[in-house]
N, C-alpha and C positions, 0 to 999 in steps of 0.2 A: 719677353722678346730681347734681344741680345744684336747689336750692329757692330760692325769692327769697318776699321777704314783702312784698304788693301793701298799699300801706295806700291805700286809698278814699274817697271820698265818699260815701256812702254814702244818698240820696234817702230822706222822708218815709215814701213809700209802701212801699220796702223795709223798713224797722224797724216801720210798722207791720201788714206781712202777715207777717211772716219774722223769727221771734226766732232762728233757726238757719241758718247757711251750710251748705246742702249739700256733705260730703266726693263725692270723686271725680267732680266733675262738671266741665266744661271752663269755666274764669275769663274772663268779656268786658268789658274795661275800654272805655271814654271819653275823650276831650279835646276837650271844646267849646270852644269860643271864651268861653262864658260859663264855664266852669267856676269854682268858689268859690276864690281866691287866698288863700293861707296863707303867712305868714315874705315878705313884699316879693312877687317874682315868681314863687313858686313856687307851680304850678298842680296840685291833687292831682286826679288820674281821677276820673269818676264810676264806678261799678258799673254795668256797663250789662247782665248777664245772666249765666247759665250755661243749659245745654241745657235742664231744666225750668222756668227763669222767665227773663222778658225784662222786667228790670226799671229800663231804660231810661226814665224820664218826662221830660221838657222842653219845661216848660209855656210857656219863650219860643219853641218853635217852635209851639206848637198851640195859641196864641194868635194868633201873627203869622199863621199859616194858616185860621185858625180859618171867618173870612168867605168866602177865596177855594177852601177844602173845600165851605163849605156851597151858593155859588151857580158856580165855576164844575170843570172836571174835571184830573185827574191831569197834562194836558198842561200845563196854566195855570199851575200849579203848580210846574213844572219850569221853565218860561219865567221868572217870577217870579225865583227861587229863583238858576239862571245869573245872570238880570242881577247882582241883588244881590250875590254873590260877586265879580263884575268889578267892580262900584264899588267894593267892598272893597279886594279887592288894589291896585287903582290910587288907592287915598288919596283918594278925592271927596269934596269936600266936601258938607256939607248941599244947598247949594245946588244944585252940580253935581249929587249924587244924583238930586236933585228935576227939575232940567230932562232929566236924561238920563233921566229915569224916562218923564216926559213925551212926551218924543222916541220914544223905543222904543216903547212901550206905543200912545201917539196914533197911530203909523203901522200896528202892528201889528193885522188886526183876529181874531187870534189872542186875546187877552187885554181880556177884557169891559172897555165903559168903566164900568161898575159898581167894575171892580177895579184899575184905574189910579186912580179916586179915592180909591177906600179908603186904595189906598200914602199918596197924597199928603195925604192928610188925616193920613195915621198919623206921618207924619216929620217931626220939626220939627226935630230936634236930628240930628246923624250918628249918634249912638247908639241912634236911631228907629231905624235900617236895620240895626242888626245880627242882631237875630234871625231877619231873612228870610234873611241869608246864613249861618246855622250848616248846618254840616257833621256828621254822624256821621262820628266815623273811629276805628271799632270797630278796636280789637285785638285777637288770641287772646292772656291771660295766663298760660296755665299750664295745669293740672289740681292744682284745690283738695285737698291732703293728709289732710286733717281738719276736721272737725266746730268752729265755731265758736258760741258762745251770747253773745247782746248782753244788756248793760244799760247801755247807752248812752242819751243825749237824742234826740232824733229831731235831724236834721241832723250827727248827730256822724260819726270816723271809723271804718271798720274796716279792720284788716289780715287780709288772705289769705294763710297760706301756701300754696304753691303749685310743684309741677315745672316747672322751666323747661327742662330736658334731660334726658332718661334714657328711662324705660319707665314709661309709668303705665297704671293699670285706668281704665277710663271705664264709667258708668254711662247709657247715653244714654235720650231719654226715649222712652217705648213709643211704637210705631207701628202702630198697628193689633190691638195683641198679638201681632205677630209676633218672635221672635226676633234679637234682632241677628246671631245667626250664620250663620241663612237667610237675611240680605240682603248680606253682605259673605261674603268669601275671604280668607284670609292672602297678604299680601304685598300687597292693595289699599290706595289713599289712604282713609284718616276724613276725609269735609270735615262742619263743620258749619253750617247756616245759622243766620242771627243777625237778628232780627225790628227794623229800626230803625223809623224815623218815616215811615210808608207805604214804605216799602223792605224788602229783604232783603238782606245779605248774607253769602253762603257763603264759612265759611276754613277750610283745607286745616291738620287738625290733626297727619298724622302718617302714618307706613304700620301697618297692622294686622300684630300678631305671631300671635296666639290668640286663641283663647277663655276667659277662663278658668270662664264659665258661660255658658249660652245666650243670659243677655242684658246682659252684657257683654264688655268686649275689652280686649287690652292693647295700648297704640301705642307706637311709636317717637316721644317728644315734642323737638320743635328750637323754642323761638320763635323764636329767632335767623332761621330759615330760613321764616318763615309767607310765606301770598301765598295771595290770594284767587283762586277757582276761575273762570275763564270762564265765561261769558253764552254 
């Protein structure tokens, strides 16, 4: 068996719904691009959920989206979203960003000119265009050990103990009231889904041994070996 201790970032909204980290539940860390920088270059995860809360918030994506949710649809969105990412990785400058925003978007009639202005009105600086290129890149961390209780500031950290290999219990959240043992078999994969920013995505936590009550399980836990389940 194998424990690692997750310290976090731990977001507003979490400390103040959640004075208590649920024990036995499956750990989903973060690594934004904005994440909050601590000791030089060192970026701590956000807290991005366990099976009963998705406590994920990043208010610089659901700002930068905020207009092109409310006037145009989920494809526009993703249009957006690629570009940005490519001006990123390719080091564009402000400027570049801005004509290349232009060029794409101006030919495209894919993506309203309502919302090619917006961009352009929104970016003056290259650091305008980073929150349209964040990425969730959810991780499985574990399955949380124990029961933690904060008195912390709000914005502060928390540590998760947590298995990172061995055999852990999982408590997963009800499904209708049906039994987790009526829906699975011994020896089948646990995947769980993970609620991001208008996405989802499902990670392969483990193979099921037992039951050890109706409505939980015990899994074979690897992080080492995670990977998210095909579309």
């Amino acid at each position: 068996m194998a424990y690692h201790r997750y310290v976090l970032h731990a977001t507003p909204e979490y400390l103040k719904e959640y004075n208590v980290f649920p024990p036995n539940q499956c750990v989903f860390i973060t690594h934004e691009d904005d994440s909050p920088i601590f000791r030089g270059a060192f970026s701590v995860p956000t807290l991005a959920g366990t099976q009963d809360s998705n406590f994920l918030s990043n208010d610089s994506v659901k700002n930068a989206y905020s207009e092109i949710l409310s006037s145009a649809g989920r494809n526009q969105l993703k249009l957006v979203k690629t570009h940005f990412v490519k001006n990123k990785t390719e080091f564009a400058t402000v400027e570049e960003i801005k004509k290349n925003t232009e060029e794409e978007f101006g030919a495209n009639p894919v993506v309203a000119p309502q919302i090619r202005k917006h961009l352009l009105n929104k970016i003056q600086t290259r650091k305008d265009a980073f929150p349209f290129a964040l990425t969730e890149d959810i991780q499985f961390a574990g399955v949380s050990i124990h029961s933690n209780t904060f008195s912390m500031p709000l914005d502060s950290l928390v540590e998760v103990p947590a298995i990172v290999s061995g055999v852990a219990t999982i408590f997963p959240r009800p499904d209708g009231g049906i039994p987790i043992c009526e829906k699975y078999v011994p020896g089948e994969i646990y995947y769980e889904n993970v609620p991001l920013f208008k996405e989802t995505q499902t990670i392969k936590i483990g193979k099921i041994l037992d039951f050890p009550n109706p409505h939980s399980l015990r899994v074979v836990i690897n992080v080492a070996n995670q990977e998210k389940k095909d579309a």
